[in-house]
N, C-alpha and C positions, 0 to 999 in steps of 0.2 A: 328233697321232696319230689323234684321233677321226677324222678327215673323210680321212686319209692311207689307211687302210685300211675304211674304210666307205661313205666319199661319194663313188658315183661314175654319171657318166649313163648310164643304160638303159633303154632306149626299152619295155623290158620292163614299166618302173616305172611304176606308175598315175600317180604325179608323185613330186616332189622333195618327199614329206614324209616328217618323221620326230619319232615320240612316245621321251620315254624313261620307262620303265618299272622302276617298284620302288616302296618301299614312301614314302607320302607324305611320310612324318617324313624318314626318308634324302635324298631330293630337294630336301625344303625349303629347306633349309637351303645347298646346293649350288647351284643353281639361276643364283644371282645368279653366284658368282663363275664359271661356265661359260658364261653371257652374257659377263662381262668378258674373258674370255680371248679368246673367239669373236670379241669385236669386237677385238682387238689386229689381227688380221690380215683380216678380213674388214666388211665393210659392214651393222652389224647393226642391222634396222629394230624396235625394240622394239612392241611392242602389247599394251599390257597391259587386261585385261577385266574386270579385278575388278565387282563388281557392287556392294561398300561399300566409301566413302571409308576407314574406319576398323578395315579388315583386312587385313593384304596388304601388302609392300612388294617391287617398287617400287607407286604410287599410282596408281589406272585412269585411263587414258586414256578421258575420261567423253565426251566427244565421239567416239570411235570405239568403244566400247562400244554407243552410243545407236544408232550408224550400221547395225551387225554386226547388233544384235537387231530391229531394224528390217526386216529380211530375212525376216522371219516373215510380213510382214503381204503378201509378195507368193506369187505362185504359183514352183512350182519351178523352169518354165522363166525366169521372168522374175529369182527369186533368183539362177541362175547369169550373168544380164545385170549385177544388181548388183554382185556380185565384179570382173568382168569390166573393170567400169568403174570400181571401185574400183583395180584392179590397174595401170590404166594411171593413174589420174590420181596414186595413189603414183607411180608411176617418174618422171612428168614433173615432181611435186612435186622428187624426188630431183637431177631433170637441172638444176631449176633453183637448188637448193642449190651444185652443182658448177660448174655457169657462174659463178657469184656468190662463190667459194669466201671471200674474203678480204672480200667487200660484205656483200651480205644477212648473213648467219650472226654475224658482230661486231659488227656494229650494233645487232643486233636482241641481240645478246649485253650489249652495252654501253649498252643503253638499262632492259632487263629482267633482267642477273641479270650486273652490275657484278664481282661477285667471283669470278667465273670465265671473268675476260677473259685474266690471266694464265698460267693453265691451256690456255685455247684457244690463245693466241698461240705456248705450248710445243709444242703438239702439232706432230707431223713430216708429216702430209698430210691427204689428207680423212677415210679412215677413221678415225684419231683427232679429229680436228675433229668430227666426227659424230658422237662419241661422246659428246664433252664436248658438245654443242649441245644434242645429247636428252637429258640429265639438268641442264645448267643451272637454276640456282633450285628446285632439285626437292625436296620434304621430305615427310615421312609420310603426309603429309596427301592432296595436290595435287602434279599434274605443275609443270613451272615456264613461265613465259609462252613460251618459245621453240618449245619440245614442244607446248603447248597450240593454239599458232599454225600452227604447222606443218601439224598433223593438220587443222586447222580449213579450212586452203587444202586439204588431200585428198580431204576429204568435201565441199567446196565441187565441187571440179571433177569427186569422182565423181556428184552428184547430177546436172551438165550436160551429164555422158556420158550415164548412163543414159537423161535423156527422148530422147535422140538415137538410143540402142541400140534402148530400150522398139517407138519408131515405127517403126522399119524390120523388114524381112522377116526370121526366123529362118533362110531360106534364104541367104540374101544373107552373102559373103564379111564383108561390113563389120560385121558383130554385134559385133566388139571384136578378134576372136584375132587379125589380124593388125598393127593397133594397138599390143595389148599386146605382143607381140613387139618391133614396130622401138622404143618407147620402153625396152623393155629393152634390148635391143642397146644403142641410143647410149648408153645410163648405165653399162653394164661399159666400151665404149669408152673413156669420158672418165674412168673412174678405173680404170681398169686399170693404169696406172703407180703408182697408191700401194695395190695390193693385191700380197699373196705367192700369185704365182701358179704355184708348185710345188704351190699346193691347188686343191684341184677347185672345191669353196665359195668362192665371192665377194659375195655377197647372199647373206644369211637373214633370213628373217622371224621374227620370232620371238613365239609367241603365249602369253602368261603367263594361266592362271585359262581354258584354253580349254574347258573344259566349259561354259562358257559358252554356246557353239556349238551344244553337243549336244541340248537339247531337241528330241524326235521330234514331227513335224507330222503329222497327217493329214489330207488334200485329194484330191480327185478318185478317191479309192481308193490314191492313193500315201503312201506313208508317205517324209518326209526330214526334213534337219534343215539348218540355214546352214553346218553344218560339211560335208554332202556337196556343197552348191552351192560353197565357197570349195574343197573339195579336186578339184573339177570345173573349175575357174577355175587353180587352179594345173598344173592336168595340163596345161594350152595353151602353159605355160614350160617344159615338163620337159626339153624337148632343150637348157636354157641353166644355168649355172651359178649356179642359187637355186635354195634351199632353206628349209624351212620346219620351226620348232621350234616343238612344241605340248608346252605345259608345264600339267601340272594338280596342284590337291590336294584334290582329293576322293577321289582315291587308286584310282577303278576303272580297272581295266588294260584290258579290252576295248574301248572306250569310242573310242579312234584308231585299233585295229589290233586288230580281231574277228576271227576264224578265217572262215577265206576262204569256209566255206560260209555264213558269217553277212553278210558284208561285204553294202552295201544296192547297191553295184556288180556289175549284168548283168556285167560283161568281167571282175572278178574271180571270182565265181563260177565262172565255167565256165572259169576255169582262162586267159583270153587273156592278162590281165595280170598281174601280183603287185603286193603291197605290202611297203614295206621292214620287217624285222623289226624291233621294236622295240629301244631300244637299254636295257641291263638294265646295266652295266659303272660302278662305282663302287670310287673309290678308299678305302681306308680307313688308321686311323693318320699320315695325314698328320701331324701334331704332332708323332706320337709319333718320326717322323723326323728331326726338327729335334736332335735328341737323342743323337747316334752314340753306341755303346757303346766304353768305355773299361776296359780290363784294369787300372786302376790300384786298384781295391779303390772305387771311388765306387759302382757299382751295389750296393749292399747291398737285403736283403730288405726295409728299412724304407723307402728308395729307393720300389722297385717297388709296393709296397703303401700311398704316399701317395697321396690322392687328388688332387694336383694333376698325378701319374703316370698314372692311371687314366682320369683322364678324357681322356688324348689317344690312346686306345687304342681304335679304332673310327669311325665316323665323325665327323667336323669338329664335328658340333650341340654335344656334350658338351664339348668343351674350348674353342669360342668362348664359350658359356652360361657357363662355370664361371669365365674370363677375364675376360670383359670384362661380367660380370653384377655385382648388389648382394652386399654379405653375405649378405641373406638367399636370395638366387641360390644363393650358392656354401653356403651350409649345408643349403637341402632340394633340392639337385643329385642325390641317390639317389629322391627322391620326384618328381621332374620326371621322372625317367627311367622311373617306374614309370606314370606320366600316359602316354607317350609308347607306353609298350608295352600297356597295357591298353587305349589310345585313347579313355578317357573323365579325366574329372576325378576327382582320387583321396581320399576322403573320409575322415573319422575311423571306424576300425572296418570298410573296409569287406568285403564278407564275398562270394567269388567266385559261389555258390550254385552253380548247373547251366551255369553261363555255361562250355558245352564250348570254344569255341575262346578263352578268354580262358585257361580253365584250359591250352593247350595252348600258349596264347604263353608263359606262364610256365614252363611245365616246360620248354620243349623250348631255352629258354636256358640249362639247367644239365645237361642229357643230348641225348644225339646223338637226338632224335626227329626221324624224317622224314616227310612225307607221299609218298607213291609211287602215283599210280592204275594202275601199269605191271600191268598181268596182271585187272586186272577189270572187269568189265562191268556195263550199264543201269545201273540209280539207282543201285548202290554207287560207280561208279565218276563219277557226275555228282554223287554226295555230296563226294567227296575232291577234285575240283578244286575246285567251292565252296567248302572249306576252305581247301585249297590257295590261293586267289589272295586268300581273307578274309585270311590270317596276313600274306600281300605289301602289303596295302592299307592293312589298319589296327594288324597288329601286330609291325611292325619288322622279319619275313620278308624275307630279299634272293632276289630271284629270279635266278637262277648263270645260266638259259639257256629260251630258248624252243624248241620244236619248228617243222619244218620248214611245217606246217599250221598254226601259229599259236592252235592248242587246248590243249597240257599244257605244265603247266616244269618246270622240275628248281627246288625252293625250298631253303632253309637257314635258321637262325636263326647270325647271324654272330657268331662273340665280342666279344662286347665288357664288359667288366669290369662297367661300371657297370650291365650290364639283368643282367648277374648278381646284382649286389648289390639291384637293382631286385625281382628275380624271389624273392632271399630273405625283403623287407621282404613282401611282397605271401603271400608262405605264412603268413608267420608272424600276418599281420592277421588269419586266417579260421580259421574253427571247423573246416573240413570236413578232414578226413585227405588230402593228397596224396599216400602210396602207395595210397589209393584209388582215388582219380583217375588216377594212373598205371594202377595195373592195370588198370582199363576203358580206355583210350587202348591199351595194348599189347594188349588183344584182341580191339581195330577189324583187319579186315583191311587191310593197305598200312600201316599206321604202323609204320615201323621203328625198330632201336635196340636189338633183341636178336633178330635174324633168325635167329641161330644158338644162342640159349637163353644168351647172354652176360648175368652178372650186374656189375653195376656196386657193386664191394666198399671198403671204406675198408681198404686197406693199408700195412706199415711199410713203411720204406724198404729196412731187408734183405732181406724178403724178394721187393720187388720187384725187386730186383737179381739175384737168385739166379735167379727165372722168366727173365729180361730176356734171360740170355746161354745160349748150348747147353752142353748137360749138360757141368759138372766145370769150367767155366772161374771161375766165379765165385768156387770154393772154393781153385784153384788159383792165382787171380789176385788177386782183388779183394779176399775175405773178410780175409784178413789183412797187407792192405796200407796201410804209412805213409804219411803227407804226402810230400809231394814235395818240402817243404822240411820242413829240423830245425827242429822246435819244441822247446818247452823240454817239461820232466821231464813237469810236469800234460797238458799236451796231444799230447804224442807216442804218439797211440793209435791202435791198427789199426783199420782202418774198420769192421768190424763192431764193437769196444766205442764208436765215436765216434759211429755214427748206431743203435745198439739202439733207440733211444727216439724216434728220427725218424720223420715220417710226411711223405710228401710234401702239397705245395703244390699243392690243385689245386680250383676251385672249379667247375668246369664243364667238359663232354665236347664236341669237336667230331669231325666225321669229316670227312677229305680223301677227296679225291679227284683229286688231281695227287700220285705220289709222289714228284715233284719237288723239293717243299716239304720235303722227311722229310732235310735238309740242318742246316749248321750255323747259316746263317742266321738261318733260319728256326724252327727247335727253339728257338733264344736266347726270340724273342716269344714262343712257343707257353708258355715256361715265366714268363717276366714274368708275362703277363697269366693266367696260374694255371690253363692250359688242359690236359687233357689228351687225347691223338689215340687214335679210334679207324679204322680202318684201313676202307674201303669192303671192303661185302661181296663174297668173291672175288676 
């Protein structure tokens, strides 16, 4: 579905790249298994950048790490030669994989990483051969010799390009573009039969830890970085079906896809070309699907409120963590979470102080706070995007959408149970009053959440019932209405004496914004996860 409706060529497009965007912790975790899915049907070249062995999985490719950073020490013109010549000696690496389909790649399979001969030999074409060949022997640490050999023959033959490119005229057809082309061409040719080509994507690159890249150079009065030279080098492919995925967790969102007055690109700038918007779209509750609800009396309140329930309520992190972690994993799983939202490490006692946007990730997990810079201007309004894309980067903010200009988003703090319980542990650590802190938060201009003088009241269940319905029905309908089945003597009570003393379930506010959702579907979750909706202003 990603690429069905997003990936598609336009000559329009600076090239075939694309960053996806949100908040680091959200991604992380995701990351891998959207590489796996991508390579089920498509040709995915992994490239991971890490810069330590001992952070990170999957594990840097330390020989094309070494390659990529190495790109500093030349001038700009000659850094987009590098790419250039890196990009074809990949492909040819690639053609020679698929000539050799059943030779090379088994051998070297069954010589170096034995227990994933049976795996390869299952596979149904090259794109899965290919898959399993780049992760063979592969472990936390270190790639495995297959992968390691691979890359080694890339940057072997891009280095034999380059002094070949380097000599020759900048004028001269032969600098690489058209090179890299016919090498790509033949490589979709030859595996074009084992790709799903009702997709537009057939090749991706895909570039794991690419901030890597981004350090800014200055030389000759020009300021670049390896990552404008390699997205320079990839615009020479943009009329063919590759693409490229830049994956970071340092969590700055400008960093692949700046507002197009920023972009270090003359032809974006002025407006010739565009870049693709970044992609912001995550699934959530996935676990919590695995789960169908059942009308037979098993969903009970004790149900919904264990935390082996809770934690698949939101994104994948919390219930793989909680699953497949230690005891002591799954017992300070509420203190992980609050690591996670704070973005630092979370200590005994510790006390929020003035720390404004930290106080704002907290709250705005249990009340519908928004940030909005819509209506203000100069530093007030270059205040609250800086906020704005702080909460996206480092405190578990989803960003719902980008603007057309690639400058403001629309952000949210998404429900999810456990930063609620996350967000309670964390109030109750500190000295400082949080309806203090609120009040100053609500009397920032743009923060919304009482736009209309709305108080957020702890109410009983009658009398939210009575508000709920238009005048006279509740008393005429509801108030004095029995079970729907006979119960015995004790419990055959009308619903005003059966819930007097009830108070609904609700640990946190979110506001929609599709009233789509306002279904029965979806009300079911909304009251699970102890949510309750407020209605977008207007």
């Amino acid at each position: 579905m990603l690429f069905r409706n997003s990936v598609k060529t336009n000559d329009e497009n600076f090239a075939g790249v694309w960053a996806a965007q949100d908040s680091m912790n959200v991604i992380w975790h995701g990351q891998i298994m959207v590489i796996d899915e991508l390579a089920k049907q498509n040709i995915v070249v992994p490239l991971n950048l890490h810069e330590d062995s001992g952070k990170g999985f999957p594990p840097p490719d330390k020989n094309i790490h070494t390659w990529f950073i190495g790109g500093h020490s030349h001038l700009p013109s000659q850094c987009d030669v590098c790419f250039m010549a890196f990009l074809r000696s990949l492909f040819e690496a690639l053609n020679e994989l698929v000539r050799n389909l059943m030779g090379t790649m088994l051998t070297k399979i069954e010589s170096q990483a034995p227990n994933t001969v049976l795996e390869f030999k299952s596979a149904e074409n090259f794109v899965n051969q290919f898959c399993v060949y780049m992760t063979a022997g592969q472990t936390f640490h270190e790639q495995g010799k297959p992968c390691i050999h691979f890359y080694d023959y890339v940057v072997g033959g891009a280095n034999k390009h380059f002094d070949l490119l380097a000599a020759k005229s900048q004028t001269e057809e032969s600098v690489g573009t058209t090179a890299v082309i016919e090498k790509a061409k033949e490589l979709l040719d030859l595996v074009s039969p084992s790709l799903d080509n009702t997709l537009r994507a057939q090749l991706i690159l895909s570039f794991d830890e690419a901030h890597t890249l981004m350090r800014t150079v200055h030389t000759e009065k020009l300021e670049w970085s390896v990552y404008t030279s390699l997205r320079r080098a990839l615009r020479s492919i943009r009329s063919l079906p590759i693409w490229s995925l830049f994956l970071s967790m340092t969590g700055s969102i400008p960093q692949f896809t700046p507002a197009y007055h920023a972009d270090p690109s003359n032809c974006i700038t002025t407006g010739m070309l565009i870049v693709i918007p970044p992609f912001c779209e995550l699934q959530f509750d996935i676990f919590a699907l695995e789960d169908k609800f059942r009308g037979d009396g098993s969903w009970t309140l004790e149900k919904v409120t264990s935390m082996e329930y809770r934690v698949t309520l939101g994104c994948p992190l919390w219930a793989s963590h909680y699953r497949e972690g230690s005891n002591a994993d799954r017992c300070n799983i509420i203190e992980f979470a609050a690591e996670k939202l704070l973005c630092r490490e979370l200590v005994s006692g510790i006390i929020l102080k003035d720390h404004h946007d930290k106080w704002l990730a907290v709250l705005s997990q249990r009340l519908a706070l928004e940030i909005d810079p819509l209506g203000t201007i100069g530093t007030m309004k270059k205040s609250l995007e800086t906020s704005q894309v702080m909460q996206v980067e480092k405190h578990m903010h989803l960003c719902l959408a980008v603007d057309a200009g690639l400058e403001t988003m629309i952000t949210t703090a998404a429900s999810e149970p456990l930063h609620t319980d996350a967000a309670a542990l964390l109030i109750q650590c500190t000295t400082i009053s949080s309806a203090s802190v609120l009040m100053h938060i609500l009397e920032m201009p743009a923060f919304g959440g009482s736009t209309r003088g709305h108080k957020h009241l702890a109410i009983g269940m009658t009398e939210y019932m009575e508000v709920l319905f238009t005048a006279g029905v509740y008393n005429s309908m509801v108030r004095h209405a029995l079970p729907s089945q006979v119960q015995c003597s004790t419990q055959n009570k009308m619903f005003e004496e059966t819930f007097k003393n009830a108070h609904i379930y609700v640990t946190h506010f979110i506001k929609v914004r599709d009233f789509k959702v306002l279904d029965q579907k979806y009300l079911l979750r909304y009251i699970v996860r102890g949510a309750a909706i407020i209605c977008r202003d207007n």
